[in-house]
C-alpha positions in Angstrom: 27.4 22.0 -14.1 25.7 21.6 -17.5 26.9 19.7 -20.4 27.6 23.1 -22.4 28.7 25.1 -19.6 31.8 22.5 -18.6 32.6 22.5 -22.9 33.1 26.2 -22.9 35.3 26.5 -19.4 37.7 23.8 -20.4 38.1 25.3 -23.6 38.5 28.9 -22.8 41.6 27.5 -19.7 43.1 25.4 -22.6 43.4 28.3 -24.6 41.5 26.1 -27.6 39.2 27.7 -29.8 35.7 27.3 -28.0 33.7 24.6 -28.9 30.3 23.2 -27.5 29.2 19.7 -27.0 24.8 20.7 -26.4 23.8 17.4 -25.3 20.1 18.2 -25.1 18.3 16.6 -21.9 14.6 15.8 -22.1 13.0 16.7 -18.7 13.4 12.9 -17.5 17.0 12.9 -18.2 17.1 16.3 -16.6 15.7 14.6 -13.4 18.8 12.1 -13.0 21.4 15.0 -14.1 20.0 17.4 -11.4 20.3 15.0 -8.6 23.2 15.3 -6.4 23.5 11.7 -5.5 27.0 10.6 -6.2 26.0 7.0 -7.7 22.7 6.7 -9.8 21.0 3.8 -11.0 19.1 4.2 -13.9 16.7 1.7 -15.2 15.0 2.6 -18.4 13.0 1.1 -21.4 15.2 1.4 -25.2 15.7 4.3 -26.8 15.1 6.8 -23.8 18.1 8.2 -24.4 20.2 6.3 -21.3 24.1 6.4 -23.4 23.0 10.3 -24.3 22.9 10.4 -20.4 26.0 8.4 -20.2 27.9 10.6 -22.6 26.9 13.6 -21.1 28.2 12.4 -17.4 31.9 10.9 -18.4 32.5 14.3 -21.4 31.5 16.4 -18.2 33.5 14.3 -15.8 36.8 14.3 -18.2 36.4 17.8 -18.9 35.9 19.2 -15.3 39.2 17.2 -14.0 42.5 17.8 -15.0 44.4 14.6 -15.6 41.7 12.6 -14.8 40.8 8.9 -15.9 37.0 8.4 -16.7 35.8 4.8 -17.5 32.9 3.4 -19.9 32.4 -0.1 -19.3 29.9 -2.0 -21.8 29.1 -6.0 -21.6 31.1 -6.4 -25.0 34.1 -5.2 -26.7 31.8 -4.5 -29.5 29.1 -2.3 -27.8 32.3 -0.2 -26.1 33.7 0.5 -29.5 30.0 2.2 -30.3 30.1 4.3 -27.1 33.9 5.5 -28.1 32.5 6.1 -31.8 29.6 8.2 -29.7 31.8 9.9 -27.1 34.4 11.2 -30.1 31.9 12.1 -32.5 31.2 14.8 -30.1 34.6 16.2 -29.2 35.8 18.2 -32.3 38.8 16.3 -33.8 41.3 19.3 -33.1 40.3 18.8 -29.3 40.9 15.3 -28.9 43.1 12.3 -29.8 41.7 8.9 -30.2 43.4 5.9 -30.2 41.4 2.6 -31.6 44.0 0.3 -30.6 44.1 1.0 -26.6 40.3 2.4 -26.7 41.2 5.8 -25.2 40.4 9.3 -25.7 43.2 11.9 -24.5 42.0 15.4 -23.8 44.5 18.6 -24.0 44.1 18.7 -19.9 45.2 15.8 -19.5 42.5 13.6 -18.8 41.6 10.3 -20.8 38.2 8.2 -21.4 38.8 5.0 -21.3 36.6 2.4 -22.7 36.3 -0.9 -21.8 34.2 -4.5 -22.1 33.2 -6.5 -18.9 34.1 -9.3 -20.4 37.2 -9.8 -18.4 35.7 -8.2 -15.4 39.7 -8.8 -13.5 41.6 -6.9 -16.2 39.6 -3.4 -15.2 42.2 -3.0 -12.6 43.9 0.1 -12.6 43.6 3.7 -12.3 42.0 5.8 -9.8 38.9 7.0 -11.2 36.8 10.6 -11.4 33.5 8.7 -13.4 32.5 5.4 -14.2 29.7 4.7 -16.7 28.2 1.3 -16.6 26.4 0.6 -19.8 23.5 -2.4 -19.8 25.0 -3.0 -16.4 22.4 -5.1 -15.9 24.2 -7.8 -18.0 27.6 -7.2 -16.8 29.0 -9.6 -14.2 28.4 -8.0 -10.2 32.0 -8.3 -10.0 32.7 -5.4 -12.2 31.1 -3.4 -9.9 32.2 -4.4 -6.6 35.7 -5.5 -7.5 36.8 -3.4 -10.3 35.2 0.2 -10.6 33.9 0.8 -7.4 37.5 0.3 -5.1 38.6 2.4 -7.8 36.3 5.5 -7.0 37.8 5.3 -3.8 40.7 7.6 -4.4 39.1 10.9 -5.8 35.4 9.7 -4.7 34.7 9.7 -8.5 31.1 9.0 -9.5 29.2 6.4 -11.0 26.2 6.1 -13.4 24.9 2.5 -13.6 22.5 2.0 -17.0 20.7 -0.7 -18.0 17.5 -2.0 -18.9 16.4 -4.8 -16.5 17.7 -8.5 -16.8 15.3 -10.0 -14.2 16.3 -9.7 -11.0 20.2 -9.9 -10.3 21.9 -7.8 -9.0 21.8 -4.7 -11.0 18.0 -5.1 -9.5 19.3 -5.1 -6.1 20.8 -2.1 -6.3 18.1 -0.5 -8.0 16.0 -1.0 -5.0 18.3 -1.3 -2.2 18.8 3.0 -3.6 15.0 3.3 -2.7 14.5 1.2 0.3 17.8 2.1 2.0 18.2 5.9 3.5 21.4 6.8 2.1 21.9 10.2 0.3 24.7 9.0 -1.8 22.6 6.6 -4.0 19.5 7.1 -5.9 17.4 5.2 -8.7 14.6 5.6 -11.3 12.8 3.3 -13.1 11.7 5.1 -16.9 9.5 3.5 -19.9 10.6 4.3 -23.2 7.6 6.9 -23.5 8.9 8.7 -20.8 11.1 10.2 -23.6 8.9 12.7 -25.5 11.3 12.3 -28.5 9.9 9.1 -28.9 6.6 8.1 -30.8 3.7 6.5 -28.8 2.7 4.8 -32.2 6.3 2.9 -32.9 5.7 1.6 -29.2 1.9 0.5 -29.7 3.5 -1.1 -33.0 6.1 -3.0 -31.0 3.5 -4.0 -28.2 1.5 -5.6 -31.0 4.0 -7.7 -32.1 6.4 -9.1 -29.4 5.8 -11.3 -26.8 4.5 -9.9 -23.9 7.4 -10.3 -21.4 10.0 -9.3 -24.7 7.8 -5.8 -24.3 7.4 -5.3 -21.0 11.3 -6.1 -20.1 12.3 -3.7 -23.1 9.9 -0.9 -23.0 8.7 -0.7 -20.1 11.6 -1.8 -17.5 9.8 -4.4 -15.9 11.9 -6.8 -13.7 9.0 -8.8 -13.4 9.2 -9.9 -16.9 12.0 -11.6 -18.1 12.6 -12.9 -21.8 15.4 -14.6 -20.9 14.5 -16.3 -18.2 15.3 -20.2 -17.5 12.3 -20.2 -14.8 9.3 -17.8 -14.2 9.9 -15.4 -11.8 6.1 -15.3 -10.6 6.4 -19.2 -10.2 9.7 -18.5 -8.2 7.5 -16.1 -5.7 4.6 -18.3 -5.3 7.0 -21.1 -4.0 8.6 -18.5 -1.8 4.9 -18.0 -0.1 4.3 -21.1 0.0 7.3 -21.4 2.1 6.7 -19.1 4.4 3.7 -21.1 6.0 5.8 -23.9 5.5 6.7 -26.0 9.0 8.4 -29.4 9.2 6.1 -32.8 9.6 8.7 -33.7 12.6 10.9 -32.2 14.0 11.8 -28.9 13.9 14.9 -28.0 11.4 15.6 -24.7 13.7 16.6 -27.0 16.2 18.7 -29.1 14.2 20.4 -26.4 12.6 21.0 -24.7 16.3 22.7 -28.1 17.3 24.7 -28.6 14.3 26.1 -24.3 15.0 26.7 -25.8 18.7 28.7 -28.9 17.8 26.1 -31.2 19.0 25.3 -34.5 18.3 22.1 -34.9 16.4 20.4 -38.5 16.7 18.8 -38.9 13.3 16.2 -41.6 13.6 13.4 -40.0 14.0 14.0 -36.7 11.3 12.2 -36.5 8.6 14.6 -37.8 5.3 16.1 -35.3 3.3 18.2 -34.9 0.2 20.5 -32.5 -1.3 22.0 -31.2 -4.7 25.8 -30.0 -4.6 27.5 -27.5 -7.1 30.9 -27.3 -6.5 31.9 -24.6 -8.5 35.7 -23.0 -9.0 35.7 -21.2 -6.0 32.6 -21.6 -4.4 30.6 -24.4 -3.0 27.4 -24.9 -2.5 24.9 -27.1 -1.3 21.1 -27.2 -1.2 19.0 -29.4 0.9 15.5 -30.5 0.7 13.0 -32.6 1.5 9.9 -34.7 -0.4 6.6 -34.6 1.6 4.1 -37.2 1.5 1.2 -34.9 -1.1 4.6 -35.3 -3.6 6.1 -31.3 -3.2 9.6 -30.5 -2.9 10.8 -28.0 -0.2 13.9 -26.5 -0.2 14.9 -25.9 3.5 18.4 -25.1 3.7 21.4 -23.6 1.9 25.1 -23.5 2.6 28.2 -21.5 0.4 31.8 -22.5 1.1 33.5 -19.9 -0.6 37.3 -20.5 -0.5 37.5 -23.0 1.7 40.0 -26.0 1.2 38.5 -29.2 0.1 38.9 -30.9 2.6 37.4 -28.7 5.2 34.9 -28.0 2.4 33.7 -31.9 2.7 34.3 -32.4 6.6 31.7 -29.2 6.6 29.1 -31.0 4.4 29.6 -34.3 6.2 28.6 -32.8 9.2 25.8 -30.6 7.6 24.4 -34.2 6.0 24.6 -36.3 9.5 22.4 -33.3 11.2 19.8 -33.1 8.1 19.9 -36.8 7.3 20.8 -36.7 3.9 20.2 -39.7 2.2 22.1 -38.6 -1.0 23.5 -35.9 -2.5 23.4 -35.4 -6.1 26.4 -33.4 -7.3 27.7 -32.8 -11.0 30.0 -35.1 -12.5 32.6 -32.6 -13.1 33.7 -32.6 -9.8 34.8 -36.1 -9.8 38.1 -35.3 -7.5 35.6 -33.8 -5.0 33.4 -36.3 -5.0 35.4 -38.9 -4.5 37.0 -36.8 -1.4 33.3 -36.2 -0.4 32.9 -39.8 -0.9 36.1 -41.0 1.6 35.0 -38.3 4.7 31.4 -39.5 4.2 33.0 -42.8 5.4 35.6 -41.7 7.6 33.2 -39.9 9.8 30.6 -42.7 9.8 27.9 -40.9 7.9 24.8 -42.9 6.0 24.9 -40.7 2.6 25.2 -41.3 -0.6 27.0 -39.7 -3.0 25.4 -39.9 -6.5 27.1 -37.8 -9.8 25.0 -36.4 -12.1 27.3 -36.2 -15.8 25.3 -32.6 -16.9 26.3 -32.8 -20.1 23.0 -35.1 -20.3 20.8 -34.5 -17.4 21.4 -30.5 -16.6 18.0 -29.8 -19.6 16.3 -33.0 -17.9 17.0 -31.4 -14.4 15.9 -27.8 -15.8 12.8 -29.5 -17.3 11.6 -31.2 -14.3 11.9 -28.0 -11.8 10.1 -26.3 -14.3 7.3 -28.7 -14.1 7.3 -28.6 -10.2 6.8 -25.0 -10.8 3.9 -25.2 -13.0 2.2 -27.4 -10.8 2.8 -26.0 -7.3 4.9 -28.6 -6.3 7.9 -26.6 -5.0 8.5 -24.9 -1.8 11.0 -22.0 -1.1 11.9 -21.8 2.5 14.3 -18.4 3.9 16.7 -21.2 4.8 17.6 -20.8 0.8 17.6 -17.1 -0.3 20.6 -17.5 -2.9 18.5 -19.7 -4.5 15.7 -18.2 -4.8 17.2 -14.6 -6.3 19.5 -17.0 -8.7 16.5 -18.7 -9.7 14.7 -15.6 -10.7 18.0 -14.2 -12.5 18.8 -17.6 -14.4 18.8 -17.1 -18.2 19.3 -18.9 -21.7 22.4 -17.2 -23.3 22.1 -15.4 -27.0 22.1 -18.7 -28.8 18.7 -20.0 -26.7 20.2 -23.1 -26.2 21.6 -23.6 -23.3 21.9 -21.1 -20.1 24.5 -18.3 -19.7 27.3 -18.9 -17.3 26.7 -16.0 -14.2 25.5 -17.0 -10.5 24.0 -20.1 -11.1 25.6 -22.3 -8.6 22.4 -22.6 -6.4 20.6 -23.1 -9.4 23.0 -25.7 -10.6 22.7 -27.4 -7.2 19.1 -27.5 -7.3 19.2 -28.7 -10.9 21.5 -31.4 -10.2 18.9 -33.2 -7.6 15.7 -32.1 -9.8 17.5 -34.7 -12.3 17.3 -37.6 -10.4 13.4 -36.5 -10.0 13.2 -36.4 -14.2 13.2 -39.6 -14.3 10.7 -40.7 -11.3 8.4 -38.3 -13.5 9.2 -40.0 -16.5 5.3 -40.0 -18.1 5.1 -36.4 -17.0 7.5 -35.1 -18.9 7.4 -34.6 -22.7 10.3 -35.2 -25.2 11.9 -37.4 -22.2 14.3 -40.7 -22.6 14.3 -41.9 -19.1 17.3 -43.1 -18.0 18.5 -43.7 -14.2 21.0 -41.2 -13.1 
């Protein structure tokens, strides 16, 4: 049902005068509204008209359900206080009743919009829901999605529209092409350029391709994953260390085997396995750990990964104990932060006899040296991504600074973090390497 069409039923079965809301589609925005998928991902350049499309969905949602609850979630409170302001210019006044306070619309059948910021992701609880809008879902936490809106479409298999321009590639990503690659008739994506809107003129975007930086263009014009002005580490760098990895095989002996024994319960006897080291992040719920190894031509390959995710600490550390005695870790390198856990680390590293170290790395003032030096292994080939780490890799790729510049944004960076913590230790063997560098032992 069209925009128009679901305008004029509602109001002729409320008995209100008629009124109209002609959202306009241009034929790209025609192609998502036509589709009968019941969750769309839609990733699209600026100005291509993605809230129009987002406006259109909830107002025919809210009007086409009788007490109904519709939800608009934006990254900020500020950005879902612009897409109520957009939503209730539409209505007429005499057909609606906003209220600012609780950032709501109530419709005379019933039904409400409600608008909300992912900035507390756990306090969208609530409702059963007929539509969810997910505006610059791209920069919202996953867990908006998974644990918030989408248990709550559940109950009247509501729908969902997911909007954003690309923010490397996280998760939003993933679901972007897990709708393409994946035969499933409920989801489907599209990938626009700002010029697919017509509306649009080809000289303001020649203007803008001029003067930004290539990857600030490409990520906002023309949807590019690829291209990331954000990002901490770059992405193509992130691939080639991932081929690399794939013809990657270990000098001695073979770490399928050891990771086989260590699944069995077996003993492994470590003298003759090729030394490794790992980086630990501990996290507030999840732990992980990253281990690699440094071969002779000076490269770093990362050849296994393990996530403890709401485990008890002390079956967190008897877990890690054993995973360092079967990969003969020499140390670990874990942030400072964590000093009650590594000091537990610490004690079961002793209790169950194994040879590793446990080093803490304050990141208050390593965590840029750490970033710095992985970014130099980067540049000069001198990392390896193995499968036996595929959380860090996609982290990796969706690792950004936050607004400021400064300093990263908080978000799934605890492979990163773990990775980061050991590439500090490096920062200082590097010393010369690096510029704008105080070395200092960690």
């Amino acid at each position: 049902m069209s925009p128009r069409r679901a305008g004029v039923d509602l109001a002729h079965e409320t008995h209100v005068d008629e009124w109209v809301f002609d959202l306009s589609l241009h034929p790209a925005q025609e192609e998502v509204w036509n589709s009968t998928a019941r969750f769309k991902v839609v990733a699209a350049g600026r100005r291509f008209g993605k809230t129009v499309m987002g406006t259109a969905k909830i107002l025919v949602a809210a009007t086409t359900h009788q007490k109904s609850v519709s939800l608009w979630v934006s990254p900020s409170h500020s950005q879902s206080r612009m897409a109520l302001d957009m939503v209730a210019a539409i209505i007429p006044a005499d057909y609606r009743e906003v209220n600012r306070t609780f950032s709501e619309i109530y419709l005379p059948n019933g039904s409400k919009i409600v608008f909300r910021s992912g900035e507390r992701w756990d306090n969208l609880r609530g409702d059963g829901l007929v539509c969810a809008v997910l505006d610059e879902a791209a920069f919202l936490d996953e867990r908006v999605w998974t644990e918030a809106v989408r248990p709550a479409l559940s109950d009247h298999k509501g729908e969902a529209l997911l909007i954003s321009t690309f923010n490397g590639e996280n998760w939003f990503y993933r679901y972007f092409r897990n709708a393409i690659e994946i035969d499933n008739d409920q989801w489907e994506s599209w990938r626009f350029q700002t010029l697919d809107n017509p509306f649009i003129d080809p000289m303001e975007v020649e203007e803008a391709r001029r003067n930004l930086p290539r990857e600030v263009f490409e990520q906002e014009y023309e949807a590019s994953p690829m291209a990331f002005s954000g990002a901490v580490f770059d992405s193509a760098k992130i691939d080639a260390a991932f081929e690399m990895g794939k013809e990657f095989e270990m000098p001695k002996q073979s770490f399928v085997n050891l990771q086989k024994a260590a699944f069995e319960g077996q003993m492994v006897v470590v003298d003759d396995i090729y030394p490794s080291e790992a980086g630990i992040d501990w996290g507030w719920l999840n732990t992980v750990i990253e281990i690699c190894v440094e071969l002779p031509d000076g490269k770093i390959a990362w050849v296994h990964e393990k996530i403890y995710e709401r485990i008890e600490l002390n079956e967190r550390c008897e877990a890690i104990a054993t995973l360092c005695r079967n990969y003969n870790v020499k140390t670990v390198y874990c942030d400072a932060a964590g000093s009650s856990e590594n000091v537990t680390l610490a004690r079961i590293f002793e209790r169950f006899g194994v040879q590793t170290y446990v080093q803490p790395v304050p990141f208050a003032t390593f965590k840029k040296l750490g970033i710095q030096t992985r970014n130099f292994y980067l540049e000069q080939g001198r990392e390896v991504l193995t499968s036996g780490c595929p959380g860090l890799r996609i982290d990796s790729k969706s690792y950004h600074y936050d607004p400021s510049g400064e300093k990263p944004a908080k978000g799934d960076d605890h492979t990163v973090d773990a990775a980061t913590a050991f590439y500090a230790s490096r920062g200082y063997v590097l010393g010369g390497f690096l510029d704008d560098r105080e070395g200092v032992a960690v």
